[in-house]
C-alpha positions in Angstrom: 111.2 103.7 56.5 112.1 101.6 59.3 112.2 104.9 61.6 108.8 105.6 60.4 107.4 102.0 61.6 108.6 102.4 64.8 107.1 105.7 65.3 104.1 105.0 64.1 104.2 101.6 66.7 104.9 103.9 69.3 101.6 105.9 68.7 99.4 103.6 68.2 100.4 102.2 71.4 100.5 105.4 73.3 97.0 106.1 72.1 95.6 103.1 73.4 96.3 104.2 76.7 94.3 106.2 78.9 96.7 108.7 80.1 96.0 111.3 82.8 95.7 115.1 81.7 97.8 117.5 80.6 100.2 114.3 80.5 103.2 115.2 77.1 103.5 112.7 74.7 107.0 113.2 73.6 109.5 111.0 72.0 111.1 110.1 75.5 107.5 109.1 76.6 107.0 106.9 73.6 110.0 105.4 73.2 110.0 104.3 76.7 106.7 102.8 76.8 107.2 100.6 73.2 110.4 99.4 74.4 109.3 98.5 77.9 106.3 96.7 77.1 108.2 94.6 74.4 110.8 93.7 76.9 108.5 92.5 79.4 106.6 90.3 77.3 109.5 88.8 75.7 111.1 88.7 79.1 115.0 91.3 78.1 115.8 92.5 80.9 115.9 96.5 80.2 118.0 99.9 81.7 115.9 102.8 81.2 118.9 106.0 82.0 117.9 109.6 81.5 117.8 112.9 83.9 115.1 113.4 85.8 112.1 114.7 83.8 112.4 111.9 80.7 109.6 110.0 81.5 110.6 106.8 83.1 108.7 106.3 85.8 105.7 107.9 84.2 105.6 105.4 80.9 105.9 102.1 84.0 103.1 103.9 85.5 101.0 104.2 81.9 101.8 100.4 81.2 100.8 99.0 84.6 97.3 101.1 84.5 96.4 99.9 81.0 97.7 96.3 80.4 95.6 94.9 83.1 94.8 91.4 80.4 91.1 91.1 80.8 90.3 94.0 82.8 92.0 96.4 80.4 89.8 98.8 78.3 92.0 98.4 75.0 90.5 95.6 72.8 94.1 95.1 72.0 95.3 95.1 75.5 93.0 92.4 76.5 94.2 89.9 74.4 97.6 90.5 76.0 98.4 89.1 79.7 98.0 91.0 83.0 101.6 92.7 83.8 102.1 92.6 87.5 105.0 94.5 88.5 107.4 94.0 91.7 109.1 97.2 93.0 112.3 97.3 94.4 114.0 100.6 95.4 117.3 100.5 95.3 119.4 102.5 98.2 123.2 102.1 99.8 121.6 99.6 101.6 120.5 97.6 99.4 121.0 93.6 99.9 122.1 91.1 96.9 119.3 88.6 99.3 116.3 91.1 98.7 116.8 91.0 94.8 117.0 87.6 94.8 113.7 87.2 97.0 111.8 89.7 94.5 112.6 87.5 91.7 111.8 84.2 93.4 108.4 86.0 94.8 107.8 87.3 90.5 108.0 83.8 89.6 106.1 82.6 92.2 103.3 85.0 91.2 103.9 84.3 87.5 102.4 80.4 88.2 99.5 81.4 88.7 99.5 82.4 84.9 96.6 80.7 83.3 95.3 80.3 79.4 92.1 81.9 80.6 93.9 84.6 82.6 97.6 85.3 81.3 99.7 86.8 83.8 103.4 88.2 83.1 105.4 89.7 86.1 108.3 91.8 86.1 110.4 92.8 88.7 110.9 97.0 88.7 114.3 98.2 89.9 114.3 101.9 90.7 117.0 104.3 91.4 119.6 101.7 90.5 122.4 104.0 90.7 121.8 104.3 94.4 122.5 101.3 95.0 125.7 101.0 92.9 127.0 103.2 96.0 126.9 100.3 98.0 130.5 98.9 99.4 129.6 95.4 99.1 127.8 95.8 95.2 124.5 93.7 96.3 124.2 94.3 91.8 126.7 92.3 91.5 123.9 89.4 91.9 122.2 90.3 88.8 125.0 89.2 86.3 124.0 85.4 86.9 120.0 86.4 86.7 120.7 88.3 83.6 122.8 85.5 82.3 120.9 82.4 83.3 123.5 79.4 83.1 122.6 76.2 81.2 119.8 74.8 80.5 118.5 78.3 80.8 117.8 80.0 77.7 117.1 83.4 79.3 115.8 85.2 82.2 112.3 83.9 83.5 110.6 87.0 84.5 111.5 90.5 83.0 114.0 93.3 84.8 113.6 96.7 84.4 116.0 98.9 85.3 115.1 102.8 86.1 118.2 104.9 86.9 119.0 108.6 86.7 123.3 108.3 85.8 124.9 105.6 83.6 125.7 102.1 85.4 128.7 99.7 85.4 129.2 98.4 81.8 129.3 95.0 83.4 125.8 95.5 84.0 124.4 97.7 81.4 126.0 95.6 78.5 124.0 92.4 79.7 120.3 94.0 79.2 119.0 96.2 76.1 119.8 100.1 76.8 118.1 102.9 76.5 119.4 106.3 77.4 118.2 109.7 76.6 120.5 112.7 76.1 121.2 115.2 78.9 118.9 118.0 78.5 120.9 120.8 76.2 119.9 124.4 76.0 117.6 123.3 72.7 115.9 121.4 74.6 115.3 124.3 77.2 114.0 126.5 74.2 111.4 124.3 73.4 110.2 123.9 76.9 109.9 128.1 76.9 107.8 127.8 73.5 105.4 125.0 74.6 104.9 126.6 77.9 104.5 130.1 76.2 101.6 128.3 73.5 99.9 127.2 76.6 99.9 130.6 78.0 98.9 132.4 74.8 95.7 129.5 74.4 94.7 130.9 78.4 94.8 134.1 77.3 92.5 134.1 73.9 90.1 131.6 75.7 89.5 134.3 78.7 90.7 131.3 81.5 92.4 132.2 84.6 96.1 132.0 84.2 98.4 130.9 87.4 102.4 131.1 86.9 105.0 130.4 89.2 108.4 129.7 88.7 108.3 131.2 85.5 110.7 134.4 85.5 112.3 133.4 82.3 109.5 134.3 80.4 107.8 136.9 82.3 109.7 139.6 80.3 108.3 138.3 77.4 105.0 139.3 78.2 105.0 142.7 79.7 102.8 144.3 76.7 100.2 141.3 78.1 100.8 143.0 81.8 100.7 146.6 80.8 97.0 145.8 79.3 98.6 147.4 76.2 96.1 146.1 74.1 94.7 147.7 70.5 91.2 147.4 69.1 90.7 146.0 65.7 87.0 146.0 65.1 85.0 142.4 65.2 88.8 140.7 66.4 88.3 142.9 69.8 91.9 143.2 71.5 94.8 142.2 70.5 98.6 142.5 71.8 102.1 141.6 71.2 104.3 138.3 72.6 108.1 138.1 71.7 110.0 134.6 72.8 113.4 134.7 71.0 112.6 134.9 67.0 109.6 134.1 67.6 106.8 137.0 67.4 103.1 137.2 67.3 101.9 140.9 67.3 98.3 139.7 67.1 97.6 137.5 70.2 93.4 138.0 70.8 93.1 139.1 74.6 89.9 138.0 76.0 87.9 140.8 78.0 87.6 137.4 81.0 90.9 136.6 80.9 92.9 137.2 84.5 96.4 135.7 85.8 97.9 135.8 89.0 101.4 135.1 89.6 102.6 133.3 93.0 105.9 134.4 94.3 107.9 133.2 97.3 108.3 136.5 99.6 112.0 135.3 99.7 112.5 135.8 96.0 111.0 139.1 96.3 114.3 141.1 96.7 115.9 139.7 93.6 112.8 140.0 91.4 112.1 142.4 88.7 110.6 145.8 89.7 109.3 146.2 86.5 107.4 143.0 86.9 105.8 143.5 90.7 104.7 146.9 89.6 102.3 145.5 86.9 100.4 143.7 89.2 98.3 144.3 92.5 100.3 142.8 95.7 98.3 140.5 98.1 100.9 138.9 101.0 99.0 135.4 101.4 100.1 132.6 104.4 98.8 129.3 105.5 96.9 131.5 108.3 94.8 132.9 105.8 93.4 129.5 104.8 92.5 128.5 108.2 89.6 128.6 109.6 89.3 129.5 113.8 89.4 126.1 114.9 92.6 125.1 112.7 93.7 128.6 113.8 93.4 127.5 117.6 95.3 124.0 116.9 98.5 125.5 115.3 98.6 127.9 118.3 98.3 125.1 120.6 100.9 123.0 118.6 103.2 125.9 119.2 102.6 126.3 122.2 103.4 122.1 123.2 106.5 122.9 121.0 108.1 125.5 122.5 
């Protein structure tokens, strides 16, 4: 029950937002927005760890574009303050003096916060376990603004920590967590069947299909490439797509569809004969794109080059 509530949170704020297309919603996405915009309106300082790919940066992104207080276009975001974030990327060079100044400049901003006009800020730490790298720790500083001593009851503007590998106990132990799972070969699976129903909806609505980067599931679709279509009255064509245990023997081809496949001409010696001679080969450069005048100012960029 208690899993269910949170879910169902998580949606309901995730539909709120306007998000940009073709943009997942998946449980790393959701999770990560809830828990960050709870944490910077209570003020918890947060660690947000995953690989690269798990949404992090893209549910800071969602929050700051839609919980803009009055000037949001949720009727539920506008009765909530204006979140105004302040990035810090964190490097081996790093200084313990420039997270202390983007704290001291959040708070500063935070008092102009007004009944009429809310404002929370946050400060946004990225990258943090760059900066662990560092020989003099400048994270070190962030025990005592985690831990605020007496009279303090807690941290006065909100941290949010974004980092791609675990941290130092010492620091991740004095903020709430939250850490998704190292991709698995599952995980993997389903990325191959959701990009596979994406290619199968391109294909029965007759739009024109672009892959690259893709040779894991090319062989899945050479009855698609051969054209080796049947007729079945009213349906009109129809074909075969295998993924794994997963079979459809009566995908709908549309008579518009078309797909191209872009290939690095370096890859071309390791790819799949079988695959290149299904398709008509066009050798395309940045030259072919330019027109004479671009044309004449590469040649004279060479030229000063060499």
């Amino acid at each position: 029950m208690f899993a269910k509530i949170i879910r169902e949170e998580q949606e309901d704020y995730i539909s709120r937002m306007r998000c940009p297309p073709n943009v997942v919603k998946n449980e790393a996405l959701l999770e990560n927005v809830l828990t960050t915009i709870v944490c910077i309106l209570t003020r918890i300082p947060v660690f947000i760890i995953g690989e690269a790919g798990t949404s992090k940066s893209l549910a800071i992104r969602l929050i700051i574009s839609n919980l803009r207080g009055s000037d949001s276009k949720d009727e539920y975001f506008k009765s909530l303050p204006q979140i105004y974030l302040i990035p810090l990327q964190g490097s081996p060079f790093l200084t313990s003096d420039s997270i202390v100044k983007a704290l001291d400049k959040a708070n500063r901003y935070q008092e102009i916060s007004t009944k009429q006009f809310p404002v929370i800020s946050a400060v946004l730490l990225e990258n943090v376990e760059l900066a662990e790298a560092n020989s003099i720790n400048p994270l070190k500083v962030l025990h005592s603004l985690l831990e605020p001593n007496f009279p303090a009851i807690g941290p006065t503007v909100s941290i949010i920590g974004i980092s791609n590998r675990c941290l130092d106990v010492s620091k991740s132990s004095r903020a709430l967590l939250v850490q998704r799972p190292i991709f698995d070969l599952d995980d993997l699976s389903d990325y191959s069947y959701s990009v596979m129903r994406k290619i199968m909806m391109y294909v029965e609505e007759g739009k024109l299909l672009i892959l690259t980067d893709l040779e894991v599931i090319y062989g899945n679709l050479y009855n698609l490439w051969d054209q080796n279509c049947n007729a079945t009255g009213n349906f009109g064509f129809v074909t075969r797509v295998t993924l794994g245990t997963y079979t459809t023997p009566m995908l709908h081809v549309s008579p518009s569809f078309k797909c191209i496949i872009v290939m690095n001409e370096n890859n071309l010696a390791s790819a799949d004969p079988s695959l290149l001679n299904r398709f008509e080969k066009q050798r395309m450069s940045v030259n072919d794109i330019l027109n004479d005048r671009q044309k004449l100012l590469v040649d004279y960029l060479n030229n000063w080059r060499e």
